[in-house]
Chimera marker file (.cmm) of the C-alpha trace (Angstrom):
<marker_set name="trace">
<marker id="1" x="3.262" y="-111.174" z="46.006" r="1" g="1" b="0" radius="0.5"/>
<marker id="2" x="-1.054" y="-112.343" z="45.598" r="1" g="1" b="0" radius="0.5"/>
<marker id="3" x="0.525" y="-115.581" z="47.500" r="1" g="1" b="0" radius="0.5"/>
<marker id="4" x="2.491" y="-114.174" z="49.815" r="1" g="1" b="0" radius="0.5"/>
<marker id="5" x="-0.970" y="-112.070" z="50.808" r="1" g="1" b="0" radius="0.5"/>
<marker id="6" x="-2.706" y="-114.913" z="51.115" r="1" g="1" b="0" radius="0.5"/>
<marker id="7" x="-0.494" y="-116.993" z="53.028" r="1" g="1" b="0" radius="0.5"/>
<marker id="8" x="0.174" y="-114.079" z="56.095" r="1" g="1" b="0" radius="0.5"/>
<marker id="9" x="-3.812" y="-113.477" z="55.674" r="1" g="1" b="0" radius="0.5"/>
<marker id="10" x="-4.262" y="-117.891" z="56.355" r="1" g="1" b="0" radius="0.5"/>
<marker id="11" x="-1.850" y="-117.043" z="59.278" r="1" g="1" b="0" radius="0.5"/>
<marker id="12" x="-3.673" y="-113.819" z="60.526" r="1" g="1" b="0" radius="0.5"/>
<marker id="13" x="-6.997" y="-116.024" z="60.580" r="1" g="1" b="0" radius="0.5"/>
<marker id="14" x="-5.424" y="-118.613" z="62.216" r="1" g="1" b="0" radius="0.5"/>
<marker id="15" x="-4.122" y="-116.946" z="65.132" r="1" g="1" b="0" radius="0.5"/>
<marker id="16" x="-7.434" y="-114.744" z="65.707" r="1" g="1" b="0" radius="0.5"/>
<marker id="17" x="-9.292" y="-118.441" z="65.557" r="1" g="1" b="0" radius="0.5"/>
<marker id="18" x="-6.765" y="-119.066" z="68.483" r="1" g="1" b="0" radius="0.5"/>
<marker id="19" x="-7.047" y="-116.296" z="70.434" r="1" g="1" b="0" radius="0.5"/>
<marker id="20" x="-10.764" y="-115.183" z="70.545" r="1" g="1" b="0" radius="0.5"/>
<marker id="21" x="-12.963" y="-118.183" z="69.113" r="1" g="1" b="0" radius="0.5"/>
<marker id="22" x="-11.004" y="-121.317" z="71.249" r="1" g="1" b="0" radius="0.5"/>
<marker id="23" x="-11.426" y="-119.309" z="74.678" r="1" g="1" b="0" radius="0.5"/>
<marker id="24" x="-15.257" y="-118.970" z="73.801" r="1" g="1" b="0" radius="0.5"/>
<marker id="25" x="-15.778" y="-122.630" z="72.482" r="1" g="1" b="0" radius="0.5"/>
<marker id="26" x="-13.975" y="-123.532" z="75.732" r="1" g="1" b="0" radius="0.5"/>
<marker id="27" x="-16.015" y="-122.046" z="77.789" r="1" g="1" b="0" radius="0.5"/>
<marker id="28" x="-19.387" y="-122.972" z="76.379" r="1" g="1" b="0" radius="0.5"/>
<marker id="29" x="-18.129" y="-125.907" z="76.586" r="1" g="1" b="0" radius="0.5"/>
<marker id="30" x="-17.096" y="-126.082" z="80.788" r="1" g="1" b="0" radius="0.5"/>
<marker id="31" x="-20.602" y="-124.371" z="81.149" r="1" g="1" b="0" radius="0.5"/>
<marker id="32" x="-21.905" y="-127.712" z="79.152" r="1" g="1" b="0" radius="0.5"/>
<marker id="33" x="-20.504" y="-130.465" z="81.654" r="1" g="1" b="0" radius="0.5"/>
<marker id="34" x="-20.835" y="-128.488" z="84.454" r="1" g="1" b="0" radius="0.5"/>
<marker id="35" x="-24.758" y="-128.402" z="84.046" r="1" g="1" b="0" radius="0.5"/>
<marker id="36" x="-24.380" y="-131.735" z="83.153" r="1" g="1" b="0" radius="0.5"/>
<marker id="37" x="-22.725" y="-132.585" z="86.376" r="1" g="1" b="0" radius="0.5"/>
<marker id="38" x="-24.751" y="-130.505" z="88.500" r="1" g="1" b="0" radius="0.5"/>
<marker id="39" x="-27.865" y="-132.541" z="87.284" r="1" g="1" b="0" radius="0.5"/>
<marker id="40" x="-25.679" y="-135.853" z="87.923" r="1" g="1" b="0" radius="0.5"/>
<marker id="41" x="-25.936" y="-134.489" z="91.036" r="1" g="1" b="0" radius="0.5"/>
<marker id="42" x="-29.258" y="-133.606" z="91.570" r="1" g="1" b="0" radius="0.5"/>
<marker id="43" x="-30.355" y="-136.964" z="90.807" r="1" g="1" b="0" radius="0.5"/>
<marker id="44" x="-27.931" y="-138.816" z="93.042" r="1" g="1" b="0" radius="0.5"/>
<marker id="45" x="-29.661" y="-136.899" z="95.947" r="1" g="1" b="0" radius="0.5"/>
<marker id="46" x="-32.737" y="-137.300" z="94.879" r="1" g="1" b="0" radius="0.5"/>
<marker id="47" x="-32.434" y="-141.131" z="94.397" r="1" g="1" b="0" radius="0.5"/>
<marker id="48" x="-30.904" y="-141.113" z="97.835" r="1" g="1" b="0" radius="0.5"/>
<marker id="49" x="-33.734" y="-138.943" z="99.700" r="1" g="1" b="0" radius="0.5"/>
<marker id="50" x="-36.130" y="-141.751" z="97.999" r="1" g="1" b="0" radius="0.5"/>
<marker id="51" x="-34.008" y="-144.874" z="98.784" r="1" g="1" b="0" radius="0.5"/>
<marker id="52" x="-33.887" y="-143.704" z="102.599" r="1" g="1" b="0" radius="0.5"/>
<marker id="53" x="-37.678" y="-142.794" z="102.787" r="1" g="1" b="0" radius="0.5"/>
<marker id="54" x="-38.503" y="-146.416" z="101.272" r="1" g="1" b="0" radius="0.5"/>
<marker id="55" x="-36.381" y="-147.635" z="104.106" r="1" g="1" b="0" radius="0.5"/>
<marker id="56" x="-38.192" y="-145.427" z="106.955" r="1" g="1" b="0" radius="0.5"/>
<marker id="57" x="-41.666" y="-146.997" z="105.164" r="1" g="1" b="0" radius="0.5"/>
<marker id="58" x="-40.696" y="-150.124" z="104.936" r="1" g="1" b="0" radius="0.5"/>
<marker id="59" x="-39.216" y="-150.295" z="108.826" r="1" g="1" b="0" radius="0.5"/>
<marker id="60" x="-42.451" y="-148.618" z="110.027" r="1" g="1" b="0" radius="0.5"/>
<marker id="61" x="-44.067" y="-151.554" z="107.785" r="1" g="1" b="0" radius="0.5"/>
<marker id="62" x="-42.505" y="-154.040" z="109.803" r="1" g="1" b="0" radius="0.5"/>
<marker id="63" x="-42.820" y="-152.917" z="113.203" r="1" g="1" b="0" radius="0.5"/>
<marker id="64" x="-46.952" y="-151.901" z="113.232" r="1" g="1" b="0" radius="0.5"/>
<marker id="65" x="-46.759" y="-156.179" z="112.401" r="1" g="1" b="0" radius="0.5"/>
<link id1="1" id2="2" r="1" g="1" b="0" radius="0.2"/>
<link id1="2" id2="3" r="1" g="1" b="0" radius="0.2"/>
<link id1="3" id2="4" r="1" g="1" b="0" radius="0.2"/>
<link id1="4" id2="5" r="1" g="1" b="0" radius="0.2"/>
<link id1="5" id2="6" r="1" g="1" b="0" radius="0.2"/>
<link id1="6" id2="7" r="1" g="1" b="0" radius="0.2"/>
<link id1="7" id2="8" r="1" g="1" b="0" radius="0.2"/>
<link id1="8" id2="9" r="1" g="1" b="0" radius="0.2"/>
<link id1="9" id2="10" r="1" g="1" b="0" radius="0.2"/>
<link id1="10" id2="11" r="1" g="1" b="0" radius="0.2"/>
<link id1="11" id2="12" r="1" g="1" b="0" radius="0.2"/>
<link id1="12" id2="13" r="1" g="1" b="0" radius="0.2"/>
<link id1="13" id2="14" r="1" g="1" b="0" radius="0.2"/>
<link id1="14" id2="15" r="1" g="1" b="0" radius="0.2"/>
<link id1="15" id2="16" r="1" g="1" b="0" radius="0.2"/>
<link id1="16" id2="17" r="1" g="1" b="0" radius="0.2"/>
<link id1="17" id2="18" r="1" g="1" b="0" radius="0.2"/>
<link id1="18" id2="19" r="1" g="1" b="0" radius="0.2"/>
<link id1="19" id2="20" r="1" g="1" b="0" radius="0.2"/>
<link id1="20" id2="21" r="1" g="1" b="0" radius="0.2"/>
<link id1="21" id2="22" r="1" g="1" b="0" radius="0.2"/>
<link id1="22" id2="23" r="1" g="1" b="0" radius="0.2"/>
<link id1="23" id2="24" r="1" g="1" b="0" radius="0.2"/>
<link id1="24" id2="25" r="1" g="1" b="0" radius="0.2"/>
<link id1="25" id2="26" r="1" g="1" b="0" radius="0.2"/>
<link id1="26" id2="27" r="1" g="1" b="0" radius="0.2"/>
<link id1="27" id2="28" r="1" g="1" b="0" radius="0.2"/>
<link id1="28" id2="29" r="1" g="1" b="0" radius="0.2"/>
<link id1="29" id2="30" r="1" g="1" b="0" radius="0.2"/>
<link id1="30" id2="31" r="1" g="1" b="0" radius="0.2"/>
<link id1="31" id2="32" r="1" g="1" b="0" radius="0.2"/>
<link id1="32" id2="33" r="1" g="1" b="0" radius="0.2"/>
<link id1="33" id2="34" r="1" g="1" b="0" radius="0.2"/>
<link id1="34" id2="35" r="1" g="1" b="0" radius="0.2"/>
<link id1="35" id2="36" r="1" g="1" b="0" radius="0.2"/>
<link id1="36" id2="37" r="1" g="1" b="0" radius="0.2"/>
<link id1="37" id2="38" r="1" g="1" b="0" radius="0.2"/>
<link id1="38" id2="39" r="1" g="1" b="0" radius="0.2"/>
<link id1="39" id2="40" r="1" g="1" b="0" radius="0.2"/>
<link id1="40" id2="41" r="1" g="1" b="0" radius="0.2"/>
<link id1="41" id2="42" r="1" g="1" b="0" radius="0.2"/>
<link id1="42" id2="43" r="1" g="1" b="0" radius="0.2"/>
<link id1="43" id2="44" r="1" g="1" b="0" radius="0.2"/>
<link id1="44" id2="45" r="1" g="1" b="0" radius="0.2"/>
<link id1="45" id2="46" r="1" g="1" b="0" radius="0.2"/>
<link id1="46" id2="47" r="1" g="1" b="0" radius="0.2"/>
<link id1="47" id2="48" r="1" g="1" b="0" radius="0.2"/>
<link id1="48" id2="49" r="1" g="1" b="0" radius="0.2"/>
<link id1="49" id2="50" r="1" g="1" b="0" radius="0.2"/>
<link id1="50" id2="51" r="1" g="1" b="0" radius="0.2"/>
<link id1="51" id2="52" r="1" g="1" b="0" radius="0.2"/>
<link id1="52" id2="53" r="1" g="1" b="0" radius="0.2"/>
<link id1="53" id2="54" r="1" g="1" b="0" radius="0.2"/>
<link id1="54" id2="55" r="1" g="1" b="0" radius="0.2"/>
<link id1="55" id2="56" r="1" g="1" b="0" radius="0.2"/>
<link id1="56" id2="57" r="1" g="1" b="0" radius="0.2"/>
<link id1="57" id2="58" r="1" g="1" b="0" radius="0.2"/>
<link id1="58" id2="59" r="1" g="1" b="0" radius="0.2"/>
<link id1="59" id2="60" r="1" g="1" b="0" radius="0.2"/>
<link id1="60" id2="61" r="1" g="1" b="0" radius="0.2"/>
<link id1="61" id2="62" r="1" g="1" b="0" radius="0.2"/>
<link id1="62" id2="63" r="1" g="1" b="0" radius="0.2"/>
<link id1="63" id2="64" r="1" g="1" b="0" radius="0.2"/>
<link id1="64" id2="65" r="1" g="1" b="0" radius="0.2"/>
</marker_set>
């Protein structure tokens, strides 16, 4: 009978681990690449906004010549 207690208590944990903790750890971790993402982001436009005004330099550069 102690096993049989233990056993359906192993399952009872088991599906509880399922059904509340997973969700949670899921979600933590979606929140975790998409800031991670976002700031892929971020930097993208920020190398682009300084790629395109060392261009607009570099062409006023060459035309006061």
């Amino acid at each position: 009978m102690k096993d049989v207690l233990r056993i359906v208590g192993i399952v009872f944990l088991a599906v509880f681990v399922l059904v509340v903790v997973m969700p949670l750890a899921l979600a933590v971790v979606g929140v975790a690449i998409s800031g991670v993402i976002t700031l892929a982001v971020l930097l993208i436009k920020l190398a682009v906004v300084l790629a395109v005004g060392y261009l607009i330099l570099v062409g006023i550069r060459a035309v006061m010549r």
